[in-house]
ZAGU-852925 format. One record per residue (C-alpha): x, y, z; residue in three letters. Coordinates in steps of 0.5 Angstrom, whole numbers, plus 500, padded with zeros to 3 digits. Example, Ala and Ser with C-alpha at 12.3 -4.5 7.8 and 13.67 -1.06 7.14 Angstrom:
<atoms>
525491516ALA 527498514SER 
</atoms>
This chain:
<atoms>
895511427UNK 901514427UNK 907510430UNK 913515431UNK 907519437UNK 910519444UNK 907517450UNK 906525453UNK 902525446UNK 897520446UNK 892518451UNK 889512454UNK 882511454UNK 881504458UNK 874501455UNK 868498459UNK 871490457UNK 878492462UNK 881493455UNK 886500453UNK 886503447UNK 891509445UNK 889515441UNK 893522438UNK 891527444UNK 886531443UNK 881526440UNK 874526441UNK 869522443UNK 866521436UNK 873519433UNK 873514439UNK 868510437UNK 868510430UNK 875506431UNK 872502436UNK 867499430UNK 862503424UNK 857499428UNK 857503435UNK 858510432UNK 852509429UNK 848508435UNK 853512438UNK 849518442UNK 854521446UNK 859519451UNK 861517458UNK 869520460UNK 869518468UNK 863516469UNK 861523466UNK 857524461UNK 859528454UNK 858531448UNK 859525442UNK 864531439UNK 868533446UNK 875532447UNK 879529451UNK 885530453UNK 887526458UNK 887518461UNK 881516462UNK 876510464UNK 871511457UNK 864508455UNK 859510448UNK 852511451UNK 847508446UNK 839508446UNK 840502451UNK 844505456UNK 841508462UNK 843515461UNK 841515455UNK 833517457UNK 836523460UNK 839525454UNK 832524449UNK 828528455UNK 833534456UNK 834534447UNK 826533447UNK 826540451UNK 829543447UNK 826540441UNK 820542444UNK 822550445UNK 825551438UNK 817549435UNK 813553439UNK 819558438UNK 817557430UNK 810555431UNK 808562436UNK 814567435UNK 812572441UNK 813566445UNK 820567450UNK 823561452UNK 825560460UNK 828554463UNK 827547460UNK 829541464UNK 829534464UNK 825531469UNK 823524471UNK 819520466UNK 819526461UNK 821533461UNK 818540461UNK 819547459UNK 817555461UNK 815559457UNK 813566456UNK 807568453UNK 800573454UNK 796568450UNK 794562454UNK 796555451UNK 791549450UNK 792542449UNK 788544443UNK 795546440UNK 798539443UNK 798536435UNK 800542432UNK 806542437UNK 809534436UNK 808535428UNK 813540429UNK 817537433UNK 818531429UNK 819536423UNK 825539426UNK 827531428UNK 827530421UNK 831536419UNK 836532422UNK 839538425UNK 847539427UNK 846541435UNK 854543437UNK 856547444UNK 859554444UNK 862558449UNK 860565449UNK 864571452UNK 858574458UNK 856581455UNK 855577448UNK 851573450UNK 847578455UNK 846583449UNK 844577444UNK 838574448UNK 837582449UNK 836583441UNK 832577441UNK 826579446UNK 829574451UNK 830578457UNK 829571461UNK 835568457UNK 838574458UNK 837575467UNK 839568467UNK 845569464UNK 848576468UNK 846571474UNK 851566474UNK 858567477UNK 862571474UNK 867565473UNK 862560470UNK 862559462UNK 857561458UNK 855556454UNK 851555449UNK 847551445UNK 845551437UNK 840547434UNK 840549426UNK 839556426UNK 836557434UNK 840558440UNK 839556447UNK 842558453UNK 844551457UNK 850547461UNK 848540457UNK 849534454UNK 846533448UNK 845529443UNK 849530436UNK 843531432UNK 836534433UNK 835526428UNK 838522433UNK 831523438UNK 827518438UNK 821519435UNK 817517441UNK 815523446UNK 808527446UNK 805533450UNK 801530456UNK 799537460UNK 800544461UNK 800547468UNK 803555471UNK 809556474UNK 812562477UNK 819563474UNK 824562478UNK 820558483UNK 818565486UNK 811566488UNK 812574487UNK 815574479UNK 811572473UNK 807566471UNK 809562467UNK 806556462UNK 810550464UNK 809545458UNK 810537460UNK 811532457UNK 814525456UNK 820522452UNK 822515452UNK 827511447UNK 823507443UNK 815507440UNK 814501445UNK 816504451UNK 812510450UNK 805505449UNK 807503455UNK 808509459UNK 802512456UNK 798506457UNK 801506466UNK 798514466UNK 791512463UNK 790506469UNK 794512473UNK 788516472UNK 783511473UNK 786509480UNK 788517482UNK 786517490UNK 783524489UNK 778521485UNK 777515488UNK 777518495UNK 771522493UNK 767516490UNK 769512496UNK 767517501UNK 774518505UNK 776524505UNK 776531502UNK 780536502UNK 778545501UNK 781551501UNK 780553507UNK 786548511UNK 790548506UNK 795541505UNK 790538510UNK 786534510UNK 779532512UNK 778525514UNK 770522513UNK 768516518UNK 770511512UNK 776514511UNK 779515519UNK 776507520UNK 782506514UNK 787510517UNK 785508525UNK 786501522UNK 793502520UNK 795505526UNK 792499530UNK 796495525UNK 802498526UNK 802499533UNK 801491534UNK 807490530UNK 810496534UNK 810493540UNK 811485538UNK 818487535UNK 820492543UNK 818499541UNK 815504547UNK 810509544UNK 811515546UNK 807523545UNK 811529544UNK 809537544UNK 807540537UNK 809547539UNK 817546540UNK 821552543UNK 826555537UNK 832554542UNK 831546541UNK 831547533UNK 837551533UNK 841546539UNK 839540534UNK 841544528UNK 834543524UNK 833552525UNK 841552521UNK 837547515UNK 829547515UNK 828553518UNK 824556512UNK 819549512UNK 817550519UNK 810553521UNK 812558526UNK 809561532UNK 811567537UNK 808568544UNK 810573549UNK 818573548UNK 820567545UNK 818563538UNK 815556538UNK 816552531UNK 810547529UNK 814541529UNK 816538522UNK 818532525UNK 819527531UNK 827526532UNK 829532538UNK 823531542UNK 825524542UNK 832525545UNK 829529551UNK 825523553UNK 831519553UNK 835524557UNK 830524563UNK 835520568UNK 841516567UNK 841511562UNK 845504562UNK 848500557UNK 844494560UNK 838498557UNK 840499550UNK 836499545UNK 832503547UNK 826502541UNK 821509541UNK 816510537UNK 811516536UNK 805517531UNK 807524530UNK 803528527UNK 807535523UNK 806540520UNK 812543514UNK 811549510UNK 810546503UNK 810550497UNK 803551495UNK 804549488UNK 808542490UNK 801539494UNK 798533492UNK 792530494UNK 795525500UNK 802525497UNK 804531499UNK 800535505UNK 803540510UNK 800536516UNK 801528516UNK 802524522UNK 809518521UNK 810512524UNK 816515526UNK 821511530UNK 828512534UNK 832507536UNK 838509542UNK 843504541UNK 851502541UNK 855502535UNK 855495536UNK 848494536UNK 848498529UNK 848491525UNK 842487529UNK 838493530UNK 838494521UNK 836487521UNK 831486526UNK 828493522UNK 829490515UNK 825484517UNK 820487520UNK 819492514UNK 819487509UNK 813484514UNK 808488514UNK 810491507UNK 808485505UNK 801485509UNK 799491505UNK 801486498UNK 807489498UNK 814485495UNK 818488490UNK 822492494UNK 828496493UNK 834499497UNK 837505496UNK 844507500UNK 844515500UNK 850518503UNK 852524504UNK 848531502UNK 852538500UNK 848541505UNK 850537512UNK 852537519UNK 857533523UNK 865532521UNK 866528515UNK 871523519UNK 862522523UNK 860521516UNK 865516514UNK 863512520UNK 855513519UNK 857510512UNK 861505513UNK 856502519UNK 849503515UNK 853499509UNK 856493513UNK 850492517UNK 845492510UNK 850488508UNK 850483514UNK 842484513UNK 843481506UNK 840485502UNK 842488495UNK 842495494UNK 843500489UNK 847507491UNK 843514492UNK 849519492UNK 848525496UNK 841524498UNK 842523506UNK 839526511UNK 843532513UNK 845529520UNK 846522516UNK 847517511UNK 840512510UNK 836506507UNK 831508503UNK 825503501UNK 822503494UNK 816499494UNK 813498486UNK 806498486UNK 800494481UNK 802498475UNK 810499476UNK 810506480UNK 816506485UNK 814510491UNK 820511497UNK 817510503UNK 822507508UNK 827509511UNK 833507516UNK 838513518UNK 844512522UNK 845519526UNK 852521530UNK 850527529UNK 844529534UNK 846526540UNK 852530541UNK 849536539UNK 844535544UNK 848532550UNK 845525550UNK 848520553UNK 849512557UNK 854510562UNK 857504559UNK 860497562UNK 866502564UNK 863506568UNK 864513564UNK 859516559UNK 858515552UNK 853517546UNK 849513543UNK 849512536UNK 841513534UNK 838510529UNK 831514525UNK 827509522UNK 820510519UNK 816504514UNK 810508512UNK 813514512UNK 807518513UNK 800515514UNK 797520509UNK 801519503UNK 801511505UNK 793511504UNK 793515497UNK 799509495UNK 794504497UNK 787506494UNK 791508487UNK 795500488UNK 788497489UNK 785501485UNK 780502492UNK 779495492UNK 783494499UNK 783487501UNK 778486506UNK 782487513UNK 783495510UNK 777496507UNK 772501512UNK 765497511UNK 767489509UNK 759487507UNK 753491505UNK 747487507UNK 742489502UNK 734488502UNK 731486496UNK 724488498UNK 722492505UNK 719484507UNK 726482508UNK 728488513UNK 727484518UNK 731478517UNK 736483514UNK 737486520UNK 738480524UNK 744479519UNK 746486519UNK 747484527UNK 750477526UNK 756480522UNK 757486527UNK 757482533UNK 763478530UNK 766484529UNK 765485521UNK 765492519UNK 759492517UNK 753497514UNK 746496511UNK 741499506UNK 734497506UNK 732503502UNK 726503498UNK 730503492UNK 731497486UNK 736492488UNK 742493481UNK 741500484UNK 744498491UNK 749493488UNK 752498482UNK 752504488UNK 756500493UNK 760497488UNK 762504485UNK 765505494UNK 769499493UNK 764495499UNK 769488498UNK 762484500UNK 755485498UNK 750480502UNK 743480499UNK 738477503UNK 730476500UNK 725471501UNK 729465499UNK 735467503UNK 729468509UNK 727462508UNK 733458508UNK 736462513UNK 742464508UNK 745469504UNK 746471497UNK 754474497UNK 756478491UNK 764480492UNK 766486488UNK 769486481UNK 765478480UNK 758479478UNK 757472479UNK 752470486UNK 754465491UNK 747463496UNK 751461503UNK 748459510UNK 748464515UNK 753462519UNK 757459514UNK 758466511UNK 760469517UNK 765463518UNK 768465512UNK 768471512UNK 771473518UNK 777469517UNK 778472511UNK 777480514UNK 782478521UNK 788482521UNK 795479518UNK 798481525UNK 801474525UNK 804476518UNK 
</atoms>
C-alpha cells in the first residue's frame, strides 16, 4: 500500500467486524479480499457493497459498508441458482444448436430457463444435459460483465438467430445499459450478478421437469419449453431437498384428495373446485372451529354481496390496483365486479349509523367466498384457485387499540395454528409495495404502529421489504410443516388508508368525528388452499377431530351385520362420524381399501367381539389389533374425536 496517497484518493471500506480498512480507489472486490487473508479469497463468490450484492471483480470507488459472500452466506443461493441457469443454457446451446435462449431466472429453491425450439425436449434428455453442465463447470470458464452499445447488441443477437435476446433488448429504456455477460465463449443478455467463474458453481444442481410457457407471460405469443431445475451449495443439501420433493410428491393433495374421495377438480369450472361429501364434512369442520374461536374471542359474523357496483372498487382504490384480477359483470347500465375480497364491504357495514368510541373495537368477521382472475397456468390444485372463501376479518379500532388488538390476534392465531399441529412459526414484517395508495407520512404511521405493536406482542420477526399490501404495511404468518415446507398463511395489516377513502368514521370522547384505523387480518387465509397444506402435512392422516369418517365399522362375516350395526349406531349417537361396510368381501380387502381413504380408526366386529360384546380397533398406519369392550372403545374414542375449541 503505498503511503504518500491522499485521503481524496483512497477509500474506506468498514468490514463486517466495525473495523475500517483503506484502499487505493478504484479497487475491486477481489483486491479486497485477498488483502483481508488468501483463505477468504479463495472461498470468495462475489461481494456485498451496501448491503447490494456484486461482481467478486466490481469496483468500488467510494466509502462503503463492505462484506465477501462465500458458499455459506444467504445470498449465495441466489448466485449458484442464477449462474446454474446460465449454465444450463450454454449446454443445451451446445448440446441442441437450434435452440434460442429466453429468459433464465433464478427462482426459489432452483432456477429455470425458456427456451425456443420446434423439437420438444423430454426428461429423457435431463442426463445428457447435467453431464454437460458439469463439463462447462469443469471448464472453469471466466464469467466477466461487459457493457455494449444497444445497436451492437441488437445486431449481434440478430446475427446469432436469437431474436428473443434481440426484442428484449430494444425493449429496455433507451437510458439503461445493456449488459452482457460471457461465459467462455457465450454470451447472454443479463443484469446479474454472477459468480466469477462457471468452476466456482457447485456441483450440486439437477433438472427436476419441463413445463410451457408463453414468452413474456403473454397467453398470445409462442410457447415456450421452460426447464426447471434446483441448485443448492453443496451434495448434501441437495439430497436432502431431493429426498423433501419425493415425500412431496407422496403427500401432493391432488392425489390424496382423489384416493381420499374429497374433492375434484374439471375442466368445465376452471380454479374451482368440486367438494365430495368427505371432503365438504372437512371443510364445514374448520369453518365450525374457526366460527367457535371467532365468537369466543368477540367477532360478529357478517354476509356480504358477491356482485359489487365497480363504482365501490373505484372509491376503495382496488379498480386503480386489482382491476385486471376481478371477474367482471355488466347489467343493464352499470358493471358489477365478482368480489376479489371482503375489506370495502365490511366498511358499509360499519358506516350504517353513527359509531361511538364506546363501541370500539368493532370485530367483524366474513367467510367470504371470492373469486380473482388468476393466470390459468398459475392454478394449482387447492393452492391456487379463482373461487375460495376466507376467514376474513376487520377490526375497526383506535389507534390507540392497534397494540392490544395485535396481541389479542397473535394469541389467538398462535391457538388454533397449534389445534391444527402447527408450532414453528414465523412472522414477516412488509412495508410498503412500489405500487401504493395513501401519502408516505400515512405509511410512516402504519409502519411504525404495526412494528411497535409486534413488538409489545413479544415476538420475533424478520423483515419483508416492499411486500405490504398497497393500503398498508402487514404481518405475514409462515407456518412450516411436517417436511420443512413455509407456507404464508396469516396476515395482520394495519390500513389508514380505506377509511378515508370511504368516509368511515366514529365520534370520539370529544364530541367530533375521527377515522378509524382498520385492521385486515385473516389466520387461515383461505379455507381451500389451508385444507391442501393440511392433507400434504399429514400426509391424509388428519388427526381424528379433522378427519370426515373417524371409524369404519367393519364386518367380517354377513353373521356379524347385526351386531355391527348395533356398533355403527352406538358411535353415531355419540356424535362419532362414523360409516359401515358390511359388504361381502374378505376382510384385509376392506381394511387395505379404508386404509388406503386415510379412515383414522377401523373397528372389527366378528363372532368373538359379538359374543363378548366388544370390538377389535385397528388404527391407521399400525397393523398391530386392540380387542376393547364396547362401551369403553367409545369412551375412548370420543374423548380422543372432540374439538380442540378449549385449545
Amino acid at each position: 500500500m503505498k503511503s504518500d496517497l491522499t485521503e481524496t484518493q483512497m477509500v474506506n471500506l468498514r468490514l463486517p467486524d466495525g473495523s475500517v480498512k483503506k484502499f487505493p480507489k478504484p479497487v475491486t472486490g477481489m483486491e479486497v479480499a485477498e488483502e483481508i487473508g488468501p483463505g477468504l479469497a479463495k472461498a470468495a463468490l462475489a461481494i456485498r457493497v451496501n448491503g447490494e450484492v456484486a461482481d467478486l471483480k466490481s469496483q468500488i470507488n467510494a466509502d462503503s459498508e463492505f462484506s465477501v459472500v462465500t458458499a455459506s452466506d444467504g445470498d449465495a443461493l441466489e448466485l449458484i441458482r442464477h449462474d446454474a441457469a446460465h449454465v444450463l443454457a450454454q449446454s443445451v446451446q451446445e448440446l441442441f444448436p437450434d435452440t434460442q435462449v429466453t429468459i433464465g431466472p433464478a427462482i426459489e429453491n432452483g432456477f429455470y430457463y425458456d427456451f425456443a425450439r420446434e423439437a420438444p425436449f423430454s426428461s429423457d434428455d435431463f442426463s445428457n444435459i447435467e453431464k454437460r453442465m458439469e463439463e462447462i463447470v469443469d471448464r472453469d470458464l471466466p464469467i466477466e460483465r461487459e457493457i455494449w452499445d444497444r445497436n451492437k447488441a441488437i445486431e449481434y443477437f440478430k446475427s446469432k438467430g436469437e431474436s428473443y435476446k434481440a426484442e428484449l433488448i430494444q425493449d429496455l429504456p433507451q437510458n439503461e445499459e445493456i449488459i452482457i455477460y460471457k461465459q467462455g465463449d457465450w454470451i447472454d443478455l443479463c443484469r446479474g450478478p454472477h459468480l466469477p467463474s462457471t468452476g466456482k458453481l457447485p456441483l450440486a444442481f439437477k433438472l427436476t421437469k419441463i413445463a410451457g410457457a408463453y414468452w413474456r407471460g403473454d397467453s398470445t405469443k409462442e410457447m415456450l419449453q421452460r426447464m426447471y431445475g434446483t441448485a443448492w451449495a453443496n451434495k448434501k443439501q441437495l439430497a436432502n431437498y431431493l429426498t423433501m420433493l419425493e415425500e412431496a410428491e407422496k403427500r401432493d393433495h391432488r392425489r390424496l384428495g382423489r384416493e381420499m374421495d374429497l374433492f375434484h377438480l374439471q375442466e368445465h369450472a376452471v380454479g374451482s373446485v368440486f367438494w365430495h361429501p368427505k371432503g365438504w364434512t372437512l371443510y364445514r369442520i374448520i369453518m365450525d372451529y374457526i366460527r367457535v374461536k371467532l365468537e369466543l374471542a368477540g367477532y360478529q359474523e357478517v354476509n356480504t354481496p358477491q356482485l359489487v357496483d365497480s363504482s365501490l372498487w373505484k372509491d376503495s382504490g382496488h379498480w386503480d390496483k386489482f382491476r385486471e384480477q376481478m371477474f367482471i359483470s355488466e347489467v343493464e347500465d352499470k358493471v358489477l365486479a365478482i368480489k376479489p375480497m371482503n375489506c370495502p364491504c365490511h366498511v358499509q357495514i360499519f358506516r350504517q349509523g353513527i359509531k361511538s368510541y364506546k363501541e370500539l373495537p368493532i370485530r367483524m368477521a366474513e367467510f367470504g367466498s371470492c373469486h380473482r382472475n388468476e393466470p390459468s397456468g398459475a392454478l394449482h390444485g387447492l393452492m391456487r384457485v379463482r373461487a375460495f372463501t376466507q376467514d376474513d376479518a376487520h377490526i375497526f379500532c383506535t389507534e390507540d387499540q392497534i397494540v392490544s388488538e395485535t396481541e389479542k390476534f397473535c394469541s389467538l392465531l398462535m391457538e388454533i395454528y397449534k389445534a391444527f399441529g402447527f408450532e414453528n412459526i414465523q412472522i414477516k414484517f412488509s412495508d410498503r409495495p412500489e405500487n401504493r395508495a395513501g401519502e408516505n407520512k400515512v405509511w410512516d404511521q402504519a409502519e411504525k404502529a404495526l412494528i411497535e405493536a409486534v413488538e409489545v406482542a413479544g415476538y420475533s420477526y424478520e423483515l419483508n421489504p416492499g411486500e405490504g399490501a398497497f393500503y398498508g404495511p402487514k404481518l405475514e404468518f409462515v407456518l412450516r410443516d411436517a417436511i420443512g415446507r413455509d407456507w404464508q398463511c396469516g396476515t395482520l395489516q394495519v390500513d389508514f388508508v380505506l377509511p378515508e377513502r370511504l368516509d368511515a368514521n366514529y365520534v370520539g370522547a370529544d364530541g367530533v368525528k375521527h377515522r378509524p384505523v382498520m385492521l385486515h387480518r385473516a389466520i387461515l387465509g383461505s379455507f381451500e388452499r389451508f385444507i391442501g397444506i393440511l392433507i400434504e402435512n399429514y400426509a391424509g392422516r388428519l388427526p381424528i377431530w379433522l378427519s370426515p369418517v373417524q371409524v369404519a365399522v367393519v364386518s367380517i362375516t354377513d353373521a356379524n351385520i347385526n351386531y355391527g350395526e348395533k356398533v355403527l349406531e352406538e358411535f353415531n349417537s355419540r356424535g362419532i362420524r362414523t360409516i359401515s361396510d358390511f359388504r361381502n368381501e374378505k376382510i384385509n380387502y376392506k381394511i387395505r381399501e379404508h386404509s388406503t381413504q386415510k379412515i383414522p380408526v377401523i373397528v372389527v366386529v366378528g363372532d368373538k367381539e359379538e359374543k363378548e360384546s366388544s370390538v377389535s380397533i385397528r388404527r391407521l398406519g399400525d397393523s398391530r389389533q386392540e380387542t376393547v369392550a364396547l362401551t369403553d372403545a367409545i369412551d375412548k374414542l370420543e374423548e380422543q374425536a372432540r374439538v380442540p375449541v378449549a385449545w
